[in-house]
C-alpha positions in Angstrom: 0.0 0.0 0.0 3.6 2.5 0.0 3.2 3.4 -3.7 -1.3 4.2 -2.9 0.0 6.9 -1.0 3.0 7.5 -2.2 1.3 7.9 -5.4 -1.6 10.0 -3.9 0.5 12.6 -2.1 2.6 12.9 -5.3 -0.6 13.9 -6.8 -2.2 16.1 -4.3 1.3 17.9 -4.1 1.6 18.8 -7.9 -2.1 19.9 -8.4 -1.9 22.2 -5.4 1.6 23.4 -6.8 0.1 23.6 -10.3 -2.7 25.6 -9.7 -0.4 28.3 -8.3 1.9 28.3 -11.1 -1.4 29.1 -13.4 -1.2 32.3 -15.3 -4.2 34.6 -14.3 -4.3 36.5 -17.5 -5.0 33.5 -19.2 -7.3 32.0 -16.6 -9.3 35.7 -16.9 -9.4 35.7 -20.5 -10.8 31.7 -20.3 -13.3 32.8 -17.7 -14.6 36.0 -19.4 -15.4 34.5 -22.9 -17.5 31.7 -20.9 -18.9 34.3 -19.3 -19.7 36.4 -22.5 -21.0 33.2 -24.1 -23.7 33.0 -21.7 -24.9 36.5 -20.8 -24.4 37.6 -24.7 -27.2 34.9 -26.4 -27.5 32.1 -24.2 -28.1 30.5 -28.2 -24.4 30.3 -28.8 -23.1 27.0 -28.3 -19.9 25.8 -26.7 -18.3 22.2 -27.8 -15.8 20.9 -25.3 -13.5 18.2 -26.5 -10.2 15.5 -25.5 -9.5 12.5 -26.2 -9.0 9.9 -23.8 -8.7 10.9 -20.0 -8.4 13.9 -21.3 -11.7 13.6 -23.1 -13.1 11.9 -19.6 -12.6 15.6 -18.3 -13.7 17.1 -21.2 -17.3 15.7 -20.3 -17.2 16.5 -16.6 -16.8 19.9 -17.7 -19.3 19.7 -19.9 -21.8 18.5 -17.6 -21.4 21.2 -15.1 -21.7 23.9 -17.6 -24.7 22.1 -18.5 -26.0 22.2 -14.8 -24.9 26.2 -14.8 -27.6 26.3 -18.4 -25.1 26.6 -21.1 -25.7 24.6 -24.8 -22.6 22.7 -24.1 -21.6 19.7 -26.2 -18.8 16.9 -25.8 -17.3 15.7 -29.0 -17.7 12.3 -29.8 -21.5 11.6 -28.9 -24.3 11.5 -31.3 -26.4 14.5 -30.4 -23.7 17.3 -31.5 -24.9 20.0 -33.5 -23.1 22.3 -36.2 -20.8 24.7 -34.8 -20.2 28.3 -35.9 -19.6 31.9 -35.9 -19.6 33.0 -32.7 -19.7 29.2 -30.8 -16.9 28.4 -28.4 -15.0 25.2 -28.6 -12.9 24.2 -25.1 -10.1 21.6 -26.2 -8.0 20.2 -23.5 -4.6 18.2 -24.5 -2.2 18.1 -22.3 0.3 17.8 -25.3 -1.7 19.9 -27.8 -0.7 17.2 -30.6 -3.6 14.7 -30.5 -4.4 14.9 -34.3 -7.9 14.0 -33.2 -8.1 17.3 -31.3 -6.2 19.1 -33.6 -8.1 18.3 -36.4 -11.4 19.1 -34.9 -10.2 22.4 -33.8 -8.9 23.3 -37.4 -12.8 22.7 -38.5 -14.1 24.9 -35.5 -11.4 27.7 -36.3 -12.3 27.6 -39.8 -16.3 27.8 -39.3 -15.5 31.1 -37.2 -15.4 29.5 -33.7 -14.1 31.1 -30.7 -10.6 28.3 -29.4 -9.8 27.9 -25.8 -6.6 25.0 -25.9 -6.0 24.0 -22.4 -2.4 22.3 -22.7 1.2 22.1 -21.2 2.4 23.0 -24.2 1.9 26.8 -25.0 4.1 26.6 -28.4 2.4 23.3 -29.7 -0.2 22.8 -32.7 -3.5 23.0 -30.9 -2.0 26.1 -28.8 -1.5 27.8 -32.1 -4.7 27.3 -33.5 -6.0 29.0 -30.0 -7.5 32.5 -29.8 -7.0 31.8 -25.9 -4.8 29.1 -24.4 -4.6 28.4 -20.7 -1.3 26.8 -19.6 -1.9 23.7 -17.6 1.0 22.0 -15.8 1.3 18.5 -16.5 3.9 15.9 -18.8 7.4 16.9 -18.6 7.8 15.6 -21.5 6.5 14.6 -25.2 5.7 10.7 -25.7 7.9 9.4 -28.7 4.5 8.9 -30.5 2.6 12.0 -29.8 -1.1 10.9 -31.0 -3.1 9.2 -28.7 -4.9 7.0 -30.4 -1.7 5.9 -32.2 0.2 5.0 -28.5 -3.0 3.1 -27.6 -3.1 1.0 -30.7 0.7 0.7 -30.4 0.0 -0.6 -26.8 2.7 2.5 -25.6 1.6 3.2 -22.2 3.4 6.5 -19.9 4.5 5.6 -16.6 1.3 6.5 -14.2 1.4 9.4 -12.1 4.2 11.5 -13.4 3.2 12.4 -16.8 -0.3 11.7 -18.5 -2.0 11.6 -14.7 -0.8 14.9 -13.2 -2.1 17.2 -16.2 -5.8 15.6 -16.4 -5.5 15.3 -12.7 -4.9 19.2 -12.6 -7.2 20.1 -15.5 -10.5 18.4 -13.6 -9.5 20.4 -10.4 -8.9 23.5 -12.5 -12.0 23.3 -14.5 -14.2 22.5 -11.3 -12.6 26.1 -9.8 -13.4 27.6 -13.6 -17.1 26.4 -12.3 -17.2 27.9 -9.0 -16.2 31.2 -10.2 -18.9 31.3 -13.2 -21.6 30.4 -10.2 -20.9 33.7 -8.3 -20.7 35.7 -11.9 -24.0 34.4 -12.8 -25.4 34.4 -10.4 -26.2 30.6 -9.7 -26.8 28.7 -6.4 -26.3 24.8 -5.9 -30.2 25.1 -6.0 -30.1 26.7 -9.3 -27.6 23.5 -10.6 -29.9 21.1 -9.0 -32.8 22.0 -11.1 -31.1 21.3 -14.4 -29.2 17.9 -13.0 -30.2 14.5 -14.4 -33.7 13.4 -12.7 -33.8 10.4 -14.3 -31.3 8.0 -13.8 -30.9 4.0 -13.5 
């Protein structure tokens, strides 16, 4: 049971040193455009987007800013509408080099949609594509193959907490903190959250 906590402290040590290292003119900029999206025309759409893990926290995102009354969207499902002008797309890649990521931000850039890249990588291909990029701490290091679907087929795995698992770790706790801020903007009260939250459910 060493490496449990071991592993755990590890963990709870680089979020908490992480979060401090975040730059707040980037955090602002993140937090203001979701705000804008919602208090502007509560029409425009946001489409929030990962792959793997990452895409894991890509959907826990979008389910609170579901619960806080945004049209939000998580790639990959069925029920995902066009995207355009004006529509904010939230991709998170802790490498910014997922070609599925990358290639679905290219479309949204192209169709005239706002980018928000969370990454550790600030100089990488989905940061570029960004109008706002939000520097997450996370891998020390690129993979030898950067895609992800490519190391999973390829059966590369990363060594557990110390790369992969401290940026997606980081990115849920962020993105939870991104929610608790747009409550007080808006406005909204667990209450409020609880009205909109699943009521039927297995």
């Amino acid at each position: 049971m060493n490496y449990l906590y071991q592993a755990v402290d590890e963990i709870v040590g680089f979020i908490s040193s992480a979060l401090k290292m975040l730059k707040i003119e980037q955090v602002s900029r993140m937090i203001e455009a979701l705000e804008e999206t919602y208090r502007k025309n509560n029409l425009r759409k946001i489409l929030v987007m990962g792959a793997g893990r990452s895409g894991l926290v890509a959907k826990a995102f979008a389910m609170r800013l579901l619960h806080l009354g945004y049209h939000v969207y998580a790639l990959g499902e069925t029920l995902v509408p066009s995207i355009g002008p004006n529509d904010l797309v939230v991709a998170i890649s802790g490498s910014g080099r997922t070609k599925l990521i990358v290639t679905a931000a290219e479309a949204a850039k192209n169709v005239g949609a706002k980018i928000i890249a969370i990454t550790s990588f600030p100089d990488s291909p989905l940061a570029r594509l960004a109008d706002i990029v939000v520097e997450v701490p996370g891998r020390t290091k690129i993979a030898a193959e950067e895609d992800y679907f490519a190391r999973q087929i390829l059966g590369i795995h990363e060594p557990l907490a110390p790369l992969g698992t401290l940026f997606e770790d980081t990115a849920m706790v962020f993105l939870d903190g991104v929610i608790v801020e747009l409550m007080h903007r808006l406005g909204k009260t667990e209450e409020d959250l609880k009205k909109i939250h699943a009521n039927i459910e297995l």
